[in-house]
C-alpha positions in Angstrom: 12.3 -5.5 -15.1 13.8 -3.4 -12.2 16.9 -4.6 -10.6 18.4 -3.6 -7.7 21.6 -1.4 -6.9 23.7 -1.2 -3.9 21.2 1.2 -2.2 18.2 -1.2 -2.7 19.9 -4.6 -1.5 21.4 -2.7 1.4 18.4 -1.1 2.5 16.3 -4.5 1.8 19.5 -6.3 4.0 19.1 -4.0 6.6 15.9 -4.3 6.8 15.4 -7.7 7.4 18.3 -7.5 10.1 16.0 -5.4 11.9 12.8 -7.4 11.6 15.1 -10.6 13.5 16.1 -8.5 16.4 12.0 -7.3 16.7 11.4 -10.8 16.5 14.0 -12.1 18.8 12.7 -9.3 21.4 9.2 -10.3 21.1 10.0 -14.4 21.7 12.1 -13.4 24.2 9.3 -11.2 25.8 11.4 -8.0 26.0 8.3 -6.5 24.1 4.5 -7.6 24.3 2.4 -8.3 20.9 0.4 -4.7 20.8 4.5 -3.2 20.3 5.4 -5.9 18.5 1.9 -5.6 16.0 2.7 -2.4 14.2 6.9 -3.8 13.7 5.3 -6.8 12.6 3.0 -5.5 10.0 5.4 -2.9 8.3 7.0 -6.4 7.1 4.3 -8.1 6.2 3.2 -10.2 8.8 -0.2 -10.6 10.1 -1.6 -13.1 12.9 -4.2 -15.3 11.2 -6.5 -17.5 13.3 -4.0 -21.0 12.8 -0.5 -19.0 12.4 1.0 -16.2 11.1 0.7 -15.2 7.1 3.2 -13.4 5.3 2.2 -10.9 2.1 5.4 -10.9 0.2 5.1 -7.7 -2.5 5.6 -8.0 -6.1 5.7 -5.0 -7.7 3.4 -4.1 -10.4 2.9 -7.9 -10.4 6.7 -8.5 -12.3 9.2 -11.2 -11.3 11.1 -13.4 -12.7 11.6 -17.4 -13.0 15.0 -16.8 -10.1 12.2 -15.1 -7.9 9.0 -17.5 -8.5 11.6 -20.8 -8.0 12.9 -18.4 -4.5 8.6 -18.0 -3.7 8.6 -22.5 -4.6 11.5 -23.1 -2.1 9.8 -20.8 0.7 6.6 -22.9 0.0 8.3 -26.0 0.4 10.4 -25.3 3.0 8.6 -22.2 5.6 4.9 -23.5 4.2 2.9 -26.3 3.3 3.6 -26.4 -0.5 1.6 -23.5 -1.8 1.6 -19.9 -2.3 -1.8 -17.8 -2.7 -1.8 -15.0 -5.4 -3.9 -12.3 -4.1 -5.6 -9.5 -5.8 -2.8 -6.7 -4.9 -0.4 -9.0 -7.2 1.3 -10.4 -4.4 1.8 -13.9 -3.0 0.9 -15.0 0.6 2.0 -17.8 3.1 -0.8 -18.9 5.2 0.9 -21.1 7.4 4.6 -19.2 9.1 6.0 -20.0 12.2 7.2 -16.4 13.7 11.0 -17.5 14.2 11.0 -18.0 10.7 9.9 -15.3 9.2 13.7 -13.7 9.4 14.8 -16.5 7.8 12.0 -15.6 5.0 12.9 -12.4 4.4 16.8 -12.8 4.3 16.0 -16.1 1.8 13.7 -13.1 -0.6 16.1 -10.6 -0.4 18.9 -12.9 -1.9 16.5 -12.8 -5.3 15.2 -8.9 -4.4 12.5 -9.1 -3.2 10.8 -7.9 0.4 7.2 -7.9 2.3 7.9 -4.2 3.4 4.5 -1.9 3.1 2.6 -4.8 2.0 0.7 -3.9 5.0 0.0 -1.5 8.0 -0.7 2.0 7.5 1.4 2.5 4.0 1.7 2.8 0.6 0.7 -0.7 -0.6 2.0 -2.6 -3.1 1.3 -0.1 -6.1 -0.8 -2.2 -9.3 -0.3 -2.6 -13.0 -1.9 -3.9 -15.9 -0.6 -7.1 -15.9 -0.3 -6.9 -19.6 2.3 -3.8 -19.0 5.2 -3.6 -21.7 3.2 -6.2 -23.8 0.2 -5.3 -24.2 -1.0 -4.0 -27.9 -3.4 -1.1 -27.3 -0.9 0.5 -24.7 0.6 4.1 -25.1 3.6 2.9 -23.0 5.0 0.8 -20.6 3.8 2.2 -17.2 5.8 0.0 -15.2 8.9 2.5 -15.3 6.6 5.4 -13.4 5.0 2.7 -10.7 8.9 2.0 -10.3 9.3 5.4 -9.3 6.4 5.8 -7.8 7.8 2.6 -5.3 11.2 3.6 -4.9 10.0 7.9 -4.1 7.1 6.8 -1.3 9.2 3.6 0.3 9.8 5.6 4.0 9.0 9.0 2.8 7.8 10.6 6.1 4.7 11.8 3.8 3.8 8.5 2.7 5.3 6.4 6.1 2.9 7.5 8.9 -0.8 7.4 7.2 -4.3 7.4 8.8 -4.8 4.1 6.6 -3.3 2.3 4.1 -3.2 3.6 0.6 -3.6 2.0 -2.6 -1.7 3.0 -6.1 -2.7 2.1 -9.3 -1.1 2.9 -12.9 -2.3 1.6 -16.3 -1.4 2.9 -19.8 -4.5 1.6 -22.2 -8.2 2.4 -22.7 -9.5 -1.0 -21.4 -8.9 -1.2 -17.5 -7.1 -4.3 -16.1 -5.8 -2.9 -13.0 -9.7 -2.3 -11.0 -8.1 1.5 -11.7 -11.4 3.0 -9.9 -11.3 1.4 -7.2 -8.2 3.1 -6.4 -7.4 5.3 -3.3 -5.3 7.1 -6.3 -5.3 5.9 -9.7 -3.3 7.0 -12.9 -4.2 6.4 -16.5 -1.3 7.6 -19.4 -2.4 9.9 -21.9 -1.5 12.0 -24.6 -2.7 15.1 -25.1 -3.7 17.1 -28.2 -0.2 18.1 -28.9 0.6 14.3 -28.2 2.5 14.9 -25.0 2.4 12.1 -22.4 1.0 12.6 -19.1 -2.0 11.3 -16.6 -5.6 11.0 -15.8 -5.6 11.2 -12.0 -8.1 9.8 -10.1 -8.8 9.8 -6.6 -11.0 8.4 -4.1 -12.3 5.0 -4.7 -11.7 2.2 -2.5 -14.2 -0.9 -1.4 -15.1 -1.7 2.3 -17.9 -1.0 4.6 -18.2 2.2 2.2 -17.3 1.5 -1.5 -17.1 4.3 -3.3 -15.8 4.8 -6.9 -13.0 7.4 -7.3 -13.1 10.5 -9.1 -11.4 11.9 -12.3 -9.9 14.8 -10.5 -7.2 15.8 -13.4 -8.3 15.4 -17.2 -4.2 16.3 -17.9 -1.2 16.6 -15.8 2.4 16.5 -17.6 4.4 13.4 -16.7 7.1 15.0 -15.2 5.1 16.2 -12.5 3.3 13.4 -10.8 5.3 13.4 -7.8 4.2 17.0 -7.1 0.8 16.0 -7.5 1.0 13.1 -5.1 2.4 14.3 -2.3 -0.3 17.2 -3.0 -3.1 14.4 -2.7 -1.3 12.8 0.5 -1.0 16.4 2.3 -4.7 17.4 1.8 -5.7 13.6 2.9 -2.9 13.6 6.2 -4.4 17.0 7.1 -8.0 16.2 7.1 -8.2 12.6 8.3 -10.1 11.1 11.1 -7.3 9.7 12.8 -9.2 9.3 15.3 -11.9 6.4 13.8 -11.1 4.0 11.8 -14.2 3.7 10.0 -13.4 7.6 8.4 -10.0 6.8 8.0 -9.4 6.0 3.8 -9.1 8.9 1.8 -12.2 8.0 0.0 -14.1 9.0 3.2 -12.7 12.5 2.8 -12.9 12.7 -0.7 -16.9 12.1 -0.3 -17.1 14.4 2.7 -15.4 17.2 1.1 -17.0 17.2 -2.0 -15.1 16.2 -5.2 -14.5 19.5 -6.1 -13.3 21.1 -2.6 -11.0 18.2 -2.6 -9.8 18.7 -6.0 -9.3 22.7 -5.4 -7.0 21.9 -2.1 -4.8 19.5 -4.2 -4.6 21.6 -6.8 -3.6 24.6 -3.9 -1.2 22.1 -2.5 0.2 21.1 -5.8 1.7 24.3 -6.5 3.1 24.6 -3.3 5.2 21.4 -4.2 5.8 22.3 -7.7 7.6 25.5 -6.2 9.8 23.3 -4.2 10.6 21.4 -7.3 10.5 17.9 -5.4 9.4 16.1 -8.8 11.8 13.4 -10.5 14.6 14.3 -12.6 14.3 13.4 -15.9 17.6 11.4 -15.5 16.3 9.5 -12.8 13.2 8.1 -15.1 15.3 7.6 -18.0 17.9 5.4 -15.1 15.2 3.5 -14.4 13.1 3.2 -18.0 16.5 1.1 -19.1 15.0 -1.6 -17.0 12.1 -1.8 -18.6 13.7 -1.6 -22.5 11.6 -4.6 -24.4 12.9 -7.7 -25.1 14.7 -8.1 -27.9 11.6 -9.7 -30.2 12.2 -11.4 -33.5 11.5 -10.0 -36.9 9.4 -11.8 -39.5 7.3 -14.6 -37.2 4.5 -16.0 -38.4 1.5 -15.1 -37.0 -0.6 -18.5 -37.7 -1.8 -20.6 -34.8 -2.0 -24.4 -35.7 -5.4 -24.9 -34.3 -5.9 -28.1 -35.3 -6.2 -29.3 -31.5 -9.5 -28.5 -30.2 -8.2 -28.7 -26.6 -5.4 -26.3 -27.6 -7.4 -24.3 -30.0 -10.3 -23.6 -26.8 -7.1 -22.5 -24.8 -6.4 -20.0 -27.3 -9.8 -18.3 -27.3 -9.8 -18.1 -23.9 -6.4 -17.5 -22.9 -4.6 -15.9 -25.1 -4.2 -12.3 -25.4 -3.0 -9.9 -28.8 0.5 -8.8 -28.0 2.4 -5.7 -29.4 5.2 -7.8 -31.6 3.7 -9.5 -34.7 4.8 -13.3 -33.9 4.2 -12.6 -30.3 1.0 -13.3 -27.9 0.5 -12.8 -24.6 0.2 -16.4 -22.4 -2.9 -16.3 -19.1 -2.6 -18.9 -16.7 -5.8 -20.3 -14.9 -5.0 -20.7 -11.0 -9.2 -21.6 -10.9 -9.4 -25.1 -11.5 -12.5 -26.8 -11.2 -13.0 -27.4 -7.5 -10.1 -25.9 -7.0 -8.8 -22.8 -4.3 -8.7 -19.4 -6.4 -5.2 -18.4 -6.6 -3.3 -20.8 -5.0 -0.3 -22.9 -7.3 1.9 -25.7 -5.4 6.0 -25.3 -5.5 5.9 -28.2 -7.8 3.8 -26.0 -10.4 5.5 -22.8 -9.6 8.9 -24.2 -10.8 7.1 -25.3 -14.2 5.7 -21.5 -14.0 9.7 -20.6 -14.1 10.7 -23.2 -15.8 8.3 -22.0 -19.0 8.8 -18.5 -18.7 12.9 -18.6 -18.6 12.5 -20.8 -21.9 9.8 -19.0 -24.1 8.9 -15.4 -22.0 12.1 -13.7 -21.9 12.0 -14.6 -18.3 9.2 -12.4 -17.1 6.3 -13.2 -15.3 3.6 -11.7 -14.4 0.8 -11.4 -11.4 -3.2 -10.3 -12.0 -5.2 -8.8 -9.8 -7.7 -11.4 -10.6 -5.6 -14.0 -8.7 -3.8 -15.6 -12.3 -0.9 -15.5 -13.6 0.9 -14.4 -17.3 3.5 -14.9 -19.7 3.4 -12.2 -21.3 6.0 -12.7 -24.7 5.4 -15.9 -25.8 6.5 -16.9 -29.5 2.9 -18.1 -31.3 4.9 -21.4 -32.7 5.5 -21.9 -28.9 2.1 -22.1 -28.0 1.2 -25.4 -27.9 4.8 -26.5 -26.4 3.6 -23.8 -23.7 -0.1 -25.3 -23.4 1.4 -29.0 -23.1 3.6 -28.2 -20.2 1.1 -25.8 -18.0 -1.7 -29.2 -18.8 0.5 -31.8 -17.6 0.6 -29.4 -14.9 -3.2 -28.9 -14.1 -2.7 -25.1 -15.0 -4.2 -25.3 -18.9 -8.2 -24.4 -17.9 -9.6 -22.4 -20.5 -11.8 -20.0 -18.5 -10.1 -16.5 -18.3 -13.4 -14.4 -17.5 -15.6 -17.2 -17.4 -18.0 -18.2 -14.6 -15.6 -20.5 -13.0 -12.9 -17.5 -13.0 -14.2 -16.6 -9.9 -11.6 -14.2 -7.6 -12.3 -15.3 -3.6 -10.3 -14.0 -0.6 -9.1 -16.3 1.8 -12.4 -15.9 3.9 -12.8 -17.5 7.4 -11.0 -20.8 6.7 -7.8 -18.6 7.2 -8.4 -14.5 8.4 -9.4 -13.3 12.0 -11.8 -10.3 10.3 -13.8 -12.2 8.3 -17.8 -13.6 8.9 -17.8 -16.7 6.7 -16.0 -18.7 4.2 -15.3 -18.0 0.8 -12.9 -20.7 -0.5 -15.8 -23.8 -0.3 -18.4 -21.3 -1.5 -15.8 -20.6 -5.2 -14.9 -24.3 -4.5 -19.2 -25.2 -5.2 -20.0 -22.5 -7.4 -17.0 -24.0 -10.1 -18.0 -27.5 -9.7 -21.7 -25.9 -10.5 -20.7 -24.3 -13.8 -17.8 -27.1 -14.6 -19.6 -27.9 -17.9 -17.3 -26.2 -20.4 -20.0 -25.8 -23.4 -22.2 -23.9 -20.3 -19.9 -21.6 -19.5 -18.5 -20.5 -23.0 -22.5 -20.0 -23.4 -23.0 -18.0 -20.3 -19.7 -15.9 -21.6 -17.9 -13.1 -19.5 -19.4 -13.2 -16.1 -17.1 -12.3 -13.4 -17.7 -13.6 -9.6 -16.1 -12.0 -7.0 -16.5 -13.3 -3.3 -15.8 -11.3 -0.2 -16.0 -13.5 3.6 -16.4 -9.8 5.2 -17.4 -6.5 5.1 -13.4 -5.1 4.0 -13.9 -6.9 0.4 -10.4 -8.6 -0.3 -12.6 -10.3 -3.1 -13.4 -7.1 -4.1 -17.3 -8.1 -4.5 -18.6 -4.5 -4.9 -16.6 -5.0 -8.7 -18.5 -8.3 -8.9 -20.9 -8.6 -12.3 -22.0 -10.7 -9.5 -20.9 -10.4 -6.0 -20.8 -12.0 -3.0 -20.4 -10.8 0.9 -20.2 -13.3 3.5 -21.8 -11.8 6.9 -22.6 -13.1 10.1 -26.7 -13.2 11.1 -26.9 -14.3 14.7 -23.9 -16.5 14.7 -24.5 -18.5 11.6 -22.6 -17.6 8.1 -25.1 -15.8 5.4 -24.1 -14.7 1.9 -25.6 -11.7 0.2 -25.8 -11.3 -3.2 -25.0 -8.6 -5.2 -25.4 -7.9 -8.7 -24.1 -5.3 -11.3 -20.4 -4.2 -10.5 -17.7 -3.8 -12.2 -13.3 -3.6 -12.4 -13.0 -2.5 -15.6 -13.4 1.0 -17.9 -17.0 1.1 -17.1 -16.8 0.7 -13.2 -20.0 0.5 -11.4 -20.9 -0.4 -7.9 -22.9 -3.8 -7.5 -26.5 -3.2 -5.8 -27.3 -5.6 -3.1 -30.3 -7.9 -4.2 -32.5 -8.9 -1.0 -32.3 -11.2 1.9 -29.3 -13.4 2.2 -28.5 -16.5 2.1 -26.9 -19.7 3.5 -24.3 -21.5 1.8 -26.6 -24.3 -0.1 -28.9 -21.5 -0.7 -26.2 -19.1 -2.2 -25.4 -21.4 -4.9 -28.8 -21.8 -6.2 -29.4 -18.4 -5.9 -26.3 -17.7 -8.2 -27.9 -20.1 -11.0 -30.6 -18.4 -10.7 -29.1 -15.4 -11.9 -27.7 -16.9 -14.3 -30.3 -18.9 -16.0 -32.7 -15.7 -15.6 -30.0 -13.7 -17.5 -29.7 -16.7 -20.4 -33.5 -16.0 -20.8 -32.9 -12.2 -20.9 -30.1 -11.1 -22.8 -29.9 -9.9 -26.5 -27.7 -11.4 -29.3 -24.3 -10.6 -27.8 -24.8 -9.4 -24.5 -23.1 -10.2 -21.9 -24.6 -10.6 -18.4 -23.2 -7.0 -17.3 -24.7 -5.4 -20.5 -28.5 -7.8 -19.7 -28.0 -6.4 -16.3 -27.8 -2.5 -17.2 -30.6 -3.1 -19.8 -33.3 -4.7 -17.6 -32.0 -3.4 -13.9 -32.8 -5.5 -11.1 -36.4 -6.5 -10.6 -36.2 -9.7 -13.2 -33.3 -11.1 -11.6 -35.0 -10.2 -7.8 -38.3 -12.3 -9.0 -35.7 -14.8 -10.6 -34.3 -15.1 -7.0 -36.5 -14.9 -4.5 -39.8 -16.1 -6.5 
């Protein structure tokens, strides 16, 4: 993984210098909370409706066991105990107190790490595959062009100073882990027919009050000029945008508006503007950083046998265990959805395990998913069930990666000031529903994804089913939604009818489910029932 040099820890350092003297100004009330809102949120820091939460980033989800015990101490010490995984593969705080949010940020640059652009109007946190540098059916390790990627648009006047914020993603398989479509810009590695390396662009997609799916707008563009083609994307969108609404703001707004091939011929105008500049990345400066990113050094000759001979264990396995590129190797998923439980969130007690297990059997590396888990992603197969033993004496060994109860949920109205209703005791019912293990291995894949508002931090519009907590005349109702998808064959979830209230929700959501058990076709999974039927059997299923 990346580490930093001089330039990175000084500019982190200085950084957080900066951030005490905004604070110390603001407490002292040398400057109000509308100047102190946009200083504020460039670090990470947004006002909640009990106290202030801070978004710390973790690049392309990678860190360490140094970093995840630093993220345990904050909890212990800033918090109350627990961190929140989020679906941008970072952590939050729910619960700061403002005069110690320096303190925060001086403790995480000690372990590099920061919360800068992990909101405002920036470059966000930019996405991986989670399985990056491990997984089996990659071409590469992508994480070594999102470094870039990071390092090239951190304060670049281009990518500072944006109508919105704007969302990077960058995988390197076939099968989509990373929501890739749902992207305000999202790059796929390819090769092409001469076996060159280089990237699907797409552009456009984002979720909200208007979801839209992003387009392929490049079948093929050589590695070595991504930046070029960037900054062409970021000039056409800075040019055009409605600066001056907030609800025509994203890029995906434009995008639709202009058409997707009017957009794609002024980037592609812009593009060669750049490329004349020759402002892409020196080839020296990806092979600097690629060094960081050189795999670990795997043994030869493991076994690949499991001992399954524990059915606990051996269900664990099916469920959470992923092929990895390294005969002898597998790739390690951690539930963070217990039964009952909040979607995401791990105490400091079980973060430290978290560290504890990847420093001894993951070459140290750990990884965030945008589905609110985590990942150990180079785990020996005879360690296992050493790994399984600790992570369930832990509470962290549920076997339900994809399953019903793997339900992604933002932190809805029990925490944010923009959301209608409540999300976490809505997941928190709809587990405890489905807790029957033998049910859900039945039902199979079925992804739920659970929204309190209209901006879809739980990313319901990628729901098989979704949900979007609204407010009808001061009460909280749910709609449901049915049909989307994060993954290679993205589609938009279609809103089903009238909504619900929370009691209702539930029952609407079995429902669907037992409508779709009565539906489907030898291996079908509820997506595939879905597509095959449409909507009108699970409507009548619903709403009689």
């Amino acid at each position: 993984m990346y580490q930093y040099d001089k330039y990175d820890q000084g500019m982190v350092d200085a950084r957080v210098e900066e951030f005490r003297d905004q604070v110390r100004r603001r407490i002292a009330g040398d400057i109000n909370d509308d100047q102190f809102k946009p200083l504020r949120l460039k670090n990470g820091l947004y006002l909640q409706l009990h106290a202030y939460m801070l978004r710390v980033a973790i690049p392309y989800g990678t860190f360490n066991s140094l970093q995840m015990r630093k993220l345990a101490d904050i909890a212990r010490k800033y918090d109350r105990g627990y961190g929140h995984f989020t679906t941008r593969q970072n952590i939050q705080y729910n619960w700061i107190k403002l005069e110690e949010a320096p303190d925060i940020l001086a403790e995480l640059a000690t372990v590099e790490m920061h919360a800068i652009q992990t909101s405002g109007e920036s470059i966000r946190n930019i996405s991986a595959d989670q399985y990056a540098g491990a997984a089996a059916d990659e071409i590469c390790d992508p994480r070594p062009w999102a470094e870039l990627i990071r390092q090239a648009t951190t304060f670049h006047p281009e990518f500072s100073y944006l109508p919105r914020k704007f969302k990077i993603a960058v995988i390197s398989a076939a099968e989509d882990r990373a929501a890739l479509r749902w992207h305000d810009c999202a790059l796929r590695i390819v090769r092409n027919e001469a076996g060159e390396e280089g990237f699907e662009v797409y552009a456009g997609g984002g979720m909200g009050r208007t979801p839209f799916i992003a387009y392929k707008i490049r079948d093929f563009l050589p590695a070595q000029q991504i930046f070029s083609y960037l900054q062409a994307i970021l000039r056409v969108w800075n040019l055009h945008a409605r600066r001056d609404n907030i609800h025509k703001q994203r890029m995906k707004i434009l995008v639709h508006e202009l058409g997707e091939e009017e957009f794609r011929r002024q980037v592609e105008e812009e593009f060669q503007t750049f490329l004349a500049l020759g402002t892409d990345f020196p080839q020296a400066e990806y092979d600097r950083i690629a060094e960081y990113f050189t795999p670990p050094p795997f043994e030869a000759g493991l076994s690949d046998e499991i001992d399954r001979s524990d059915p606990d264990f051996a269900l664990w396995v099916d469920r959470q265990v992923a092929e990895h590129k390294a005969p002898g190797y597998a790739i390690a998923n951690i539930s963070l959805k217990p039964i009952g439980g909040i979607a995401g969130d791990i105490s400091a007690d079980q973060m430290d395990i978290v560290a504890d297990l990847a420093e001894r059997y993951s070459f140290d590396e750990i990884r965030a998913t945008h589905a609110q888990n985590l990942v150990l992603p180079h785990v020996r197969k005879a360690d296992l069930y050493a790994v399984w033993q600790a992570l369930d004496a832990a509470e962290l060994a549920d076997a339900n990666l994809d399953l019903i109860t793997d339900i992604i949920a933002c932190p809805g109205l029990d925490y944010c000031t923009l959301a209608n209703a409540r999300s976490i005791p809505l997941a928190q019912k709809i587990s405890e529903r489905f807790a029957d293990m033998e049910r859900q291995l039945d039902i199979g894949e079925l992804k739920i994804k659970i929204s309190g508002c209209i901006n879809a931090c739980g990313h319901h519009h990628a729901g098989q089913i979704g949900i979007l907590g609204v407010d009808r005349k001061g009460t909280e109702n749910y709609q449901l939604l049915l049909g989307g998808s994060g993954a290679e064959d993205t589609s938009q979830a279609k809103i089903t009818g009238p909504g619900f209230d929370e009691a209702g929700i539930v029952d609407a959501v079995e429902r669907t489910v037992e409508r779709y058990r009565e539906l489907r076709e030898p291996g079908e999974r509820f997506l595939d029932t879905y597509r095959r039927v449409g909507l009108d059997p699970f409507k009548e299923a619903i709403y009689g």
